[in-house]
C-alpha positions in Angstrom: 0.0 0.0 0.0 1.2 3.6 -0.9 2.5 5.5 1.8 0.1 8.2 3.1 1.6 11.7 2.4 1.1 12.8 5.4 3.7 10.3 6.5 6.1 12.3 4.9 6.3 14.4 7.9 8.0 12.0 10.1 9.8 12.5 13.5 13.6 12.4 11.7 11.6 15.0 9.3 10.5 17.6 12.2 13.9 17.1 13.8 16.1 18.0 10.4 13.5 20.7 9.9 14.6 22.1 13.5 18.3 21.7 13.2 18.1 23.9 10.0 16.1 26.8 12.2 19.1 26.5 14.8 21.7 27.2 11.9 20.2 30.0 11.0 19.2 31.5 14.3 21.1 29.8 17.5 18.7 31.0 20.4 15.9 28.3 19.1 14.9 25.2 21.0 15.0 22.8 19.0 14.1 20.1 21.2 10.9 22.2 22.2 10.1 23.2 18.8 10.1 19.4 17.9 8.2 18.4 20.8 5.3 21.0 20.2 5.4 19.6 16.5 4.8 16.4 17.5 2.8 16.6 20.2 -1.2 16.7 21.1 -3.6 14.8 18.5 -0.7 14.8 15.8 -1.3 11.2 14.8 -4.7 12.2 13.9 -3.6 15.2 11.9 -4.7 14.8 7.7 -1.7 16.4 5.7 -2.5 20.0 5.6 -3.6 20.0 8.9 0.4 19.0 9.6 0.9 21.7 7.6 -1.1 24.3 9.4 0.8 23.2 12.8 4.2 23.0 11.7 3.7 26.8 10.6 1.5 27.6 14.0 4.8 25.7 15.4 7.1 27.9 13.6 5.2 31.2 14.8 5.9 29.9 18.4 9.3 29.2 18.2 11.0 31.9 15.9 11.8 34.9 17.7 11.0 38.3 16.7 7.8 39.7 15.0 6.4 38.9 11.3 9.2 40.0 9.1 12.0 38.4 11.5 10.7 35.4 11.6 10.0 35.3 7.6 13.9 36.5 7.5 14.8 33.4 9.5 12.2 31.0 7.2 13.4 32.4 4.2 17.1 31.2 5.1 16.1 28.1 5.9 13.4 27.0 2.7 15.8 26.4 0.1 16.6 23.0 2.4 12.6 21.7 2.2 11.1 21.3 -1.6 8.7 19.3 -2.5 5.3 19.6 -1.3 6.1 19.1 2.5 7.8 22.6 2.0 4.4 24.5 1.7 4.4 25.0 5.5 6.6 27.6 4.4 3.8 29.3 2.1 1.4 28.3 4.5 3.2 30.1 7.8 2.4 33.6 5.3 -0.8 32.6 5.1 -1.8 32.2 8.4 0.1 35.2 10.3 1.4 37.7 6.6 -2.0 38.6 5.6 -2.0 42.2 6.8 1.2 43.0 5.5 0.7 42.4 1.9 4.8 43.6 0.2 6.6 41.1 2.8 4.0 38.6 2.4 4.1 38.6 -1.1 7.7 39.1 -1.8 8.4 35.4 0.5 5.6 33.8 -1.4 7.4 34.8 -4.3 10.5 33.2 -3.0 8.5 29.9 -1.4 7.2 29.0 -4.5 10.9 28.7 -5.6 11.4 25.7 -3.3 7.9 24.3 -3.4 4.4 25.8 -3.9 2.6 29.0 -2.8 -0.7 27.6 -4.7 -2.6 27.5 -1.5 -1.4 30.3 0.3 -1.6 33.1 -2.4 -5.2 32.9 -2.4 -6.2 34.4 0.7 -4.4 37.8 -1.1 -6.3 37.4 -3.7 -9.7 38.0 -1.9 -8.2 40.5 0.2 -6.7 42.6 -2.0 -8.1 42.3 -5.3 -7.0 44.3 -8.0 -3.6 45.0 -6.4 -3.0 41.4 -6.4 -4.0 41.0 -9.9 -1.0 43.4 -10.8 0.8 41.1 -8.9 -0.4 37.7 -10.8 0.4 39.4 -14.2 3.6 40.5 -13.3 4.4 37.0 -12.4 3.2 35.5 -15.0 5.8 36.9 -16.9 8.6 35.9 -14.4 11.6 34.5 -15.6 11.0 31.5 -12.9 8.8 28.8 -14.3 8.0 28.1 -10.3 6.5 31.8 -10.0 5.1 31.4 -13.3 3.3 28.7 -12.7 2.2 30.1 -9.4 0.1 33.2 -11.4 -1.8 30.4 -12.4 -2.5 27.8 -10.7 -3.1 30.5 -7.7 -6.0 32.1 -9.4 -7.6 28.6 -10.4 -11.3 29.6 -9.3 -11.6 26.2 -8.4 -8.5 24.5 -7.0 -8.5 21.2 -5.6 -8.1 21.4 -1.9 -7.7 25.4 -1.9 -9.9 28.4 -1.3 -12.6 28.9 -3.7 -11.9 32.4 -5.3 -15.4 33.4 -6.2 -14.8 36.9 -7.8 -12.8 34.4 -10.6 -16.1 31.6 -10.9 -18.5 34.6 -11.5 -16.4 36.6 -14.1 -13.0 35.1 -15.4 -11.8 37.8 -17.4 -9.0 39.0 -15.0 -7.6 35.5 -15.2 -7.6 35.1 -18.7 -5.8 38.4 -18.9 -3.2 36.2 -17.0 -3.0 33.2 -18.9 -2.8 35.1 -22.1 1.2 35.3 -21.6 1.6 31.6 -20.6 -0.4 30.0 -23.7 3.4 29.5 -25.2 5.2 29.4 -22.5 8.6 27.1 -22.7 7.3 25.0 -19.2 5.3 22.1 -19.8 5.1 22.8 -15.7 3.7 25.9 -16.6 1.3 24.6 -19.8 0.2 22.0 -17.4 -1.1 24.6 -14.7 -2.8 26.8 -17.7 -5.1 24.1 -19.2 -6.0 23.0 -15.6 -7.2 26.8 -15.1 -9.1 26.8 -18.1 -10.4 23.7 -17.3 -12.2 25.4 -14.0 -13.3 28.2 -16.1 -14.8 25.9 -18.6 -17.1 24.4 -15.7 -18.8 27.7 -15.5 -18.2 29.7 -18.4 -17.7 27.1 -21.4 -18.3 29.7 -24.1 -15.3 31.7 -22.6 -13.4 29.0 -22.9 -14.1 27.6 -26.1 -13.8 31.1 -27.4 -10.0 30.7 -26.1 -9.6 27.1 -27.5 -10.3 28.8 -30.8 -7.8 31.4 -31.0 -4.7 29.4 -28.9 -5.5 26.2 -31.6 -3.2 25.7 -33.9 -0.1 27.8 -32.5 2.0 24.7 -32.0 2.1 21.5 -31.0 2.3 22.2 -27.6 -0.4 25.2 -27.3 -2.6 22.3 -29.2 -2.1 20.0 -26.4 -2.6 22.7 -23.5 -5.8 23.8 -25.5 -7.2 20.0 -25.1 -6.0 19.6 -21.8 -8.2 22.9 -21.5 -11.2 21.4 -23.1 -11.3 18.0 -20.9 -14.5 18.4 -19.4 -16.2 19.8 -22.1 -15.5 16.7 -23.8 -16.8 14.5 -21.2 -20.0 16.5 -21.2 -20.3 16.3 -24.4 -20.2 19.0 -25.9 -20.7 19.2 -29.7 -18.6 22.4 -30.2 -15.6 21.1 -28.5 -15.8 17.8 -30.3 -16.0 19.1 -33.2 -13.2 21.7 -32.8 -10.8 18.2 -32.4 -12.7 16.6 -35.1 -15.1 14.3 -33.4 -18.8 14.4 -34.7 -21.5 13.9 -33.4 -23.9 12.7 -36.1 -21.2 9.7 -37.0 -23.2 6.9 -37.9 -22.1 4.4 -35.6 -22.9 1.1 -34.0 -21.8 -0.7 -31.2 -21.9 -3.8 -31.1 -22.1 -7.4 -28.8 -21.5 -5.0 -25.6 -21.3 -7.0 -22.7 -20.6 -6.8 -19.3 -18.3 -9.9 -17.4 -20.8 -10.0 -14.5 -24.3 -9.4 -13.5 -23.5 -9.1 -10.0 -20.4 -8.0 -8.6 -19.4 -6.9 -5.0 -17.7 -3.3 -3.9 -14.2 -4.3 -4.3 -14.6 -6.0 -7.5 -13.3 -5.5 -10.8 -16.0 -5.4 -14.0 -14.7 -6.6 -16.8 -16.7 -5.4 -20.2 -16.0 -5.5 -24.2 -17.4 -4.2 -27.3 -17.1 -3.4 -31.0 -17.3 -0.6 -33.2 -18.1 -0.5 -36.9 -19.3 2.4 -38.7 -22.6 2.5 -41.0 -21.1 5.0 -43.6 -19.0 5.4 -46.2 -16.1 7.8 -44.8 -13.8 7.3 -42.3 -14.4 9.1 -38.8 -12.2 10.2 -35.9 -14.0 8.7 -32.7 -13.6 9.7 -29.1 -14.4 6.6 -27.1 -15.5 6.6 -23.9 -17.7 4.5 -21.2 -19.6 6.3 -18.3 -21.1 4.9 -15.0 -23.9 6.2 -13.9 -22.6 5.5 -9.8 -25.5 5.1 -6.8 -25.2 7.8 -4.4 -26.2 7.3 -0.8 -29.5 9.0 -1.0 -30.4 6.5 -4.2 -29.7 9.1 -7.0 -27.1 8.7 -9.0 -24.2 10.8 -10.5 -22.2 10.1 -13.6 -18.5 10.0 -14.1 -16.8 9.3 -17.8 -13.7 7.3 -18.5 -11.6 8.2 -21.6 -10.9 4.8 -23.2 -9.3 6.0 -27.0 -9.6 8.5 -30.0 -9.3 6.2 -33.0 -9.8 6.6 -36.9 -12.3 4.3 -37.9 -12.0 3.2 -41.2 -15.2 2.1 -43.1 -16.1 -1.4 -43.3 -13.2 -2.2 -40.6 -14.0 -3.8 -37.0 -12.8 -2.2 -33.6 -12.9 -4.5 -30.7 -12.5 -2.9 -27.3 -12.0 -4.7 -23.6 -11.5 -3.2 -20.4 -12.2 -3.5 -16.8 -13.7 -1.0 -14.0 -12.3 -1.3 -10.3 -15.5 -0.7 -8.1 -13.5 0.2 -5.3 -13.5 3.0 -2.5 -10.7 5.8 -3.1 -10.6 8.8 -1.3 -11.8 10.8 -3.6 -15.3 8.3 -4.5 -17.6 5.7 -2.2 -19.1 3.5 -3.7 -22.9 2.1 -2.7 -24.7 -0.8 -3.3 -27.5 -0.8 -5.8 -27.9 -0.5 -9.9 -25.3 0.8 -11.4 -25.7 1.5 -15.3 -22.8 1.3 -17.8 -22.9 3.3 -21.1 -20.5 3.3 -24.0 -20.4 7.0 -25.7 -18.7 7.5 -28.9 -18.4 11.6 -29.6 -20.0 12.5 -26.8 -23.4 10.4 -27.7 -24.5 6.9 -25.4 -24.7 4.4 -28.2 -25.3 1.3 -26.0 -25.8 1.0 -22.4 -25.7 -2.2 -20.3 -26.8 -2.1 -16.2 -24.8 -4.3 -12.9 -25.7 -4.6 -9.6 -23.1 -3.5 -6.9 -24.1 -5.4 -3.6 -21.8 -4.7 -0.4 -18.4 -5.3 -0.4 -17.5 -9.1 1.4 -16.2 -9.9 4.6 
């Protein structure tokens, strides 16, 4: 089994962090600082709760007032990258937010050594405009880490992070910001863009699509960032984003002998399923090819989810056979409940066959 992340902040961890505090300023108890780290409720602690006490931790045991102690931080950072080195950003967060030019200049630096993602938005809300000056002069920073940070801090939907909901009701400030990175020479960076414009799409799928058009056809890479961009339009469905990649949605055609390895299966369980595809006309198609289960929810409804299988060309009078299996298991991020669950094949974003299971409770 995967180690949980939050594991990542061990003891030896804690105690490395603390010797590297005492190098940069002496009159730090180290043992006290590691102590208070680890001490009430922390094996219950989820990651960014770690987070949030390592940098309530730090507070305690630094000496001096909000810009000595981000003096002493900033010394010691370049030591902790990764993601467990966003107790750094996160220290800002929690005690920088009324002083907005120190603040911002370490989160600047943080994001260096890790990732300010999370802390930066907080700012955002605060300060408004004056932080969008900020963002765009990042965004043309000649670090791909603060780069990246313009976006991926003014996601209006980040996984895990504030919800900035200036950015869900009217995106035009952070499209202004993106504008700059559609080329950029960072995958790192191109990465963080199309996951932006992903969010946006989920409210404002015109504005997006709008982009899509203009960014296509730039490069290779702006093409790939564009249908990164475009995901979940696709997986909705929707016939102008197919069709900007090609995929129609009055293809004619069929699918057929689907059929699912079980009638009953258990939470837990693998489904195995298979398929063909032939098409009923004479020219050749691009297909998207997808499946989508319709999952039970705990009150009895159900909510959809849709797995990318291919994109093929089809040829006519050619045969595509398809197998695959689903893992009905519980992650993290989806529970599964017993029930009816209903599996559909969708080809360019139309179901074209659709077959149904029944998930009972997982065995002892």
């Amino acid at each position: 089994m995967a180690e949980l992340l939050k594991h990542r902040y061990s003891k030896a961890y804690v105690e490395r962090l603390a010797a590297a505090l005492v190098e940069v300023d002496p009159r730090i108890d180290a043992s006290a600082f590691v102590r208070a780290v680890l001490g009430r409720g922390w094996s219950g602690l989820e990651l960014k709760q770690r987070m949030r006490r390592i940098a309530e931790c730090l507070h305690a045991h630094v000496p001096g007032d909000y810009r000595a102690q981000l003096a002493t931080l900033r010394r010691a950072a370049p030591g902790f990258g990764g993601f467990e080195g966003m107790f750094f950003p996160d220290f800002v967060e929690r005690y920088g937010l009324d002083d907005f030019d120190a603040s911002i200049e370490a989160l600047e630096e943080f994001t260096h050594h890790s990732s300010s993602e999370f802390a930066v938005r907080p700012f955002i809300v605060r300060y408004g405009d004056r932080m969008l000056r900020v963002l765009a002069r990042w965004a043309r920073h000649e670090n791909e880490h603060v780069r990246r940070l313009a976006s991926e801090g003014s996601r209006p939907r980040l996984p895990w992070g504030m919800r900035l909901p200036r950015f869900v009701a009217d995106p035009a400030p952070v499209l202004a910001i993106l504008e700059p990175l559609k080329d950029d020479p960072s995958e790192y960076v191109r990465r963080s863009v199309a996951n932006n414009l992903n969010d946006i799409a989920k409210d404002h799928p015109d504005a997006v699509l709008a982009v899509a058009r203009r960014w296509l056809g730039r490069s290779p890479h702006t093409d790939a960032l564009v249908k990164h961009a475009c995901r979940t339009l696709l997986k909705r469905g929707d016939p102008r984003a197919l069709r900007m990649f090609g995929h129609h949605d009055g293809v004619a055609v069929e699918v057929r002998g689907f059929r699912l390895g079980a009638a009953r299966i258990a939470i837990g369980d693998d489904l195995a399923f298979a398929f063909a595809l032939r098409l009923k006309q004479d020219q050749p198609a691009k297909l998207r090819i997808e499946y989508a289960v319709d999952f039970v929810k705990a009150n009895g409804g159900t909510s959809r989810k849709v797995f990318k299988i291919a994109e093929r060309r089809l040829e006519p009078a050619t045969t595509l056979r398809i197998a695959r299996r689903h893992r009905f298991r519980d992650f993290t991020t989806r529970r599964h409940h017993p029930g009816t669950h209903r599996v559909a094949i969708v080809v360019n974003g139309v179901e074209r066959a659709a077959r149904t299971v029944r998930l009972a409770a997982a065995r002892r």
